[in-house]
N, C-alpha and C positions, 0 to 999 in steps of 0.2 A: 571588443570581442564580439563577431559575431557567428550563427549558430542556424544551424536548421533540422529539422525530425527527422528520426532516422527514418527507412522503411517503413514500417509499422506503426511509427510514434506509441510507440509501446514499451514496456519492462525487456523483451525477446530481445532489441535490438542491439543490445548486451549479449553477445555470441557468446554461449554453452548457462545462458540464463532461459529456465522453462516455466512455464504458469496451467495450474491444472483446475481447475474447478467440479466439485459435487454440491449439489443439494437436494433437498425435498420442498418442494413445493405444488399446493394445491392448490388447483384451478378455482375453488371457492375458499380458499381461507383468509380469514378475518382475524381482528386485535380479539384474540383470545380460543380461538379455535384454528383446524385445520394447519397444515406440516406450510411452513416459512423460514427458511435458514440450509443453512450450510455454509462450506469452509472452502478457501484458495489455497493453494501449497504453489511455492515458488519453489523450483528446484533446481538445482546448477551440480550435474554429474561430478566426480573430481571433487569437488568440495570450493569452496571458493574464502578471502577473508572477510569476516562478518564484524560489527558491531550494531550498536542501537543507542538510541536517544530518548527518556520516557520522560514527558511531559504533565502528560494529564495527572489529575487529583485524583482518579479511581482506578487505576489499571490490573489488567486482568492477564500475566506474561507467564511464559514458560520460557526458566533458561539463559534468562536476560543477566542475571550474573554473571553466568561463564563467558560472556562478552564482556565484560569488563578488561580493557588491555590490560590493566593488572595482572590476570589471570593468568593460565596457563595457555589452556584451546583456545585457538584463533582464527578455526577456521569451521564452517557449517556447512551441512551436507544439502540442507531443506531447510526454510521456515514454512510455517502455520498462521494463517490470517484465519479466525473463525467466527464463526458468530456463539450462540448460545451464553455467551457469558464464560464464568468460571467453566460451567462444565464443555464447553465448547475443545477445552485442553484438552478432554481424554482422544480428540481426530488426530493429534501429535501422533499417539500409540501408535494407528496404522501407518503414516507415515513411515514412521519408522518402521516397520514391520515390512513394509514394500522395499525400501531401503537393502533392510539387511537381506533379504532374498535375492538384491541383486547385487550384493556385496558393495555395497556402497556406504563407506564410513571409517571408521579410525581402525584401521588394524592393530589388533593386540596381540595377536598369536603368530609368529613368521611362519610356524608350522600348519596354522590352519588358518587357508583365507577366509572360511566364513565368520570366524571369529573376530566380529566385528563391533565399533560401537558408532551408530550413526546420530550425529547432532542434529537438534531440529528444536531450534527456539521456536517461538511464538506467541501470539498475541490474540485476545478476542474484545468481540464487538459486542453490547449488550442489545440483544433485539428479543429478550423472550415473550417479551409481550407482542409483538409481532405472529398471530398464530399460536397454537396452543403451546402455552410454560412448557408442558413436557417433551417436549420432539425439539431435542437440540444434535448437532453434529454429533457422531460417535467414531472408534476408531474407525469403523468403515466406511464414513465420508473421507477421512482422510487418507483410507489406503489406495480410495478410487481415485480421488482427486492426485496424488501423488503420480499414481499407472497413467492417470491421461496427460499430465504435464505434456506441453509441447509449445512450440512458436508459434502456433496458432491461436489464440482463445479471445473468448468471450468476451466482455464488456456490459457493464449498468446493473439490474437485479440480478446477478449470477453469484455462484459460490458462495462468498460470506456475504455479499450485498444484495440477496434474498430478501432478509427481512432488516437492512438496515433504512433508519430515516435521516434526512440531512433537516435538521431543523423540523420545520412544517410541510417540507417535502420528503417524496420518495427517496434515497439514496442509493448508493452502488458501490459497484468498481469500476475504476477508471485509470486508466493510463497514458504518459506520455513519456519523447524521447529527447533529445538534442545531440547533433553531433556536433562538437566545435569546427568553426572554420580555417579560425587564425589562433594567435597568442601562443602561450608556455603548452597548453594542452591540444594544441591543435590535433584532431585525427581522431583524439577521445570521444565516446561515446558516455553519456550519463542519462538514466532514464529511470522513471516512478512507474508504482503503481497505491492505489490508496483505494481503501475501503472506508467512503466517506457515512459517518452514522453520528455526526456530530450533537452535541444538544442548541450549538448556534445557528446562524442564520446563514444561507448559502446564496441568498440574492437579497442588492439593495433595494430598498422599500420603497425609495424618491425615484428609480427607475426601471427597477423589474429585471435588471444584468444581473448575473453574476459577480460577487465581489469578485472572484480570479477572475476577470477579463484584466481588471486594472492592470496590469503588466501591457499585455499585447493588443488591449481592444477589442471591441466584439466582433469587429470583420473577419480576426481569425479564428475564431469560432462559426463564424458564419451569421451570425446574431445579429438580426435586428432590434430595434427600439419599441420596447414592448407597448401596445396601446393601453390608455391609461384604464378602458375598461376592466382587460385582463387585470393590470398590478391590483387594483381594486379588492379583484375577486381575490387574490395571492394574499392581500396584505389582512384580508379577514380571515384563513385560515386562523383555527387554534393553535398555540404553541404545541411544542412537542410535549411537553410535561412529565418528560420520563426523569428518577432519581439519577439512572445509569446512562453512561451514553458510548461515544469514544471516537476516535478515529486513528485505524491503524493503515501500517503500508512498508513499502522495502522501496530504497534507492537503488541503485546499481550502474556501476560504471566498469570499463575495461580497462583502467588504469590499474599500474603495478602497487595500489596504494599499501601500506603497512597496517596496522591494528588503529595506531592511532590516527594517524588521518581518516580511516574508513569512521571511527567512531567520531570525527569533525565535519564529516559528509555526513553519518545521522544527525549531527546539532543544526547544523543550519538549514538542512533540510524543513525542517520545523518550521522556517521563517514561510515558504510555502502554505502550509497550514493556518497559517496567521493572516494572509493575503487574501484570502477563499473564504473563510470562514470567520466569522463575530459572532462571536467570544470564539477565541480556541484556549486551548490548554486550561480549561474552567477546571472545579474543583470535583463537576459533572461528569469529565468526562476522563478517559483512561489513553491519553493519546501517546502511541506509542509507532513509533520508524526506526526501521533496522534497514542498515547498510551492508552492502556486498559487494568485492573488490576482484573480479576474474585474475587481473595480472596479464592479461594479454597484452596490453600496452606497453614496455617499460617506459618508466621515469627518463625524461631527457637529464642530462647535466645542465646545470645555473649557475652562475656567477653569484656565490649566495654566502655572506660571512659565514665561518663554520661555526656561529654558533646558534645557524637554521637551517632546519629540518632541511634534505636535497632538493624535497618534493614540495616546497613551500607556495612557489607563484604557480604550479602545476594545482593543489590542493584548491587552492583561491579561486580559478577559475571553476574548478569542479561543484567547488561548494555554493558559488553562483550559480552555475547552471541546473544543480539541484533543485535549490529552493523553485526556481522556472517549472522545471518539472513538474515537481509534487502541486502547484499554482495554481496548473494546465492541468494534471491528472483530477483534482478533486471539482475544476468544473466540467468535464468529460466524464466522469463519474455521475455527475445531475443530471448533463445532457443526454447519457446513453440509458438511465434509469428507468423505468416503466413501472406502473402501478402498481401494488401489492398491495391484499389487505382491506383498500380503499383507500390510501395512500395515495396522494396525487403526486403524477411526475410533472417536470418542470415543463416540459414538454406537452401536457395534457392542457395547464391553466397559459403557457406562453408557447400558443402554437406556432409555429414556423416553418 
């Protein structure tokens, strides 16, 4: 199977997938004072099928039940990536609240279209010690964040990766894409976005890379061979030392996928996470990936016993080029990051 970035190498390149960002940050703020944080909203008009995969030992979700393919609703209008922790959930509210303004959500009433109920799971990052405990996302980071969604956005300390840290470094958000070339999925699009704030280690310590290179190398990164001075200074940072941590994010592809396969596109996703990051899934951290399936694509027909799924070699490839995804997005997420706090980026100690 081979594979190359969409346009963008971003979440976007998922046609009617949007990415919005707010937050508050100040020019002088520090571990314990001064505004650090805010929240992403991923948005797909129409609604799109969603599920999620939650890993981590401490997580911090809204909604992640009703994802359960068990369930009834199958499908989301919005997610919520945020920072501030628990209270980071209340930026859902405005979410929602832009949402239903523009009618956007499950109609309950045929006779009144505003009457509406708009879904919007979500997930947060622990960064309150990032900047003052008090100043976390509220509903109206999330209702700005939601109005500015678009194909365009940001990357590195933005939105929820404001005040997040990846280990000993600075953290972000970061994104990537794949379109398939050839195989069962060829033409498919699958693409990540992650808000790395992990409590592990996001570069190895014998040579100063990124663990995500391991897949593709550091030339496509564009990454040189750190001097041994630099790793030096890198490898005497302090640990992170926080109780809390996390790393959250959404996959997305334009396959016709159903509830359950979207929910086998969030599990393996995960293996990404696990490639990027030493330790992932700690008991530290609340890691959590939610999936979204537009349906643009349909499913080809396979020559497949009937007693597997239609979309079986189709799901397979997708769920490979996931885990790539999320691999590539969580070390674009280090590479795009910039300093907060006094937080060094990766960038700062391995210049290039």
């Amino acid at each position: 199977m081979t594979a190359h970035p969409g346009a963008r190498d971003a979440l976007t390149d998922v046609a009617g997938v949007l990415v919005g960002h707010h937050h508050a940050l100040d020019p002088d703020a520090a571990l314990g004072s001064g505004a650090a944080t805010g929240c992403t909203v991923v948005r797909v008009p129409g609604g799109a099928v969603a599920a999620v995969d939650v890993r981590g030992g401490g997580p911090g979700t809204r909604e992640t039940d009703l994802l359960d393919p068990a369930n009834t609703v199958t499908r989301a209008h919005a997610l919520l990536l945020s920072g501030g922790s628990a209270y980071g959930l209340a930026a859902a509210d405005g979410v929602m609240r832009l949402l239903e303004e523009q009618g956007e959500g499950i109609a309950m009433d045929p006779a009144d279209p505003s009457r509406v109920v708009p879904i919007v799971p979500g997930a947060v990052i622990f960064d309150l010690p990032v900047g003052d405990w008090r100043i976390r996302p509220t509903a109206e980071f999330g209702y700005r964040a939601a109005r500015d969604a678009a194909a365009e956005f940001a990357r590195g300390s933005v939105g929820a990766g404001v005040g997040a840290r990846a280990g000993a470094l600075k953290g972000g958000v970061g994104s990537a894409s794949v379109v398939l070339d050839d195989g069962p999925a060829e033409g498919m699009t699958v693409a990540a976005l992650i808000v790395a704030n992990p409590v592990g280690s996001v570069f190895d310590p014998m040579t100063g890379l990124p663990w995500g290179v391991g897949t593709d190398g550091p030339g496509h990164f564009g990454l040189p061979v750190p001097d041994p001075v630099h790793l030096a200074a890198a490898n005497a940072l302090p640990v992170k030392g926080t109780v809390l941590n996390t790393t959250i994010g959404v996959v997305a592809t334009d396959a016709a996928l159903g509830v359950t396969g979207c929910r086998r596109l969030a599990t393996t996703a995960h293996d990404g996470l696990a490639r990027a990051i030493r330790p992932a899934h700690s008991p530290l951290d609340g890691d959590t990936l939610f999936a979204l399936a537009t349906g643009a694509v349909p499913i080809p027909d396979a020559p497949l016993p009937a007693a597997f799924p239609p979309d079986l070699l189709v799901l397979d490839a997708l769920c490979t080029a996931a885990a790539v995804c999320v691999e590539r997005a969580v070390v674009d997420a280090v590479l795009s990051a910039t300093a907060v706090a006094g937080i060094p980026a990766y960038r700062d100690l391995f210049p290039f």
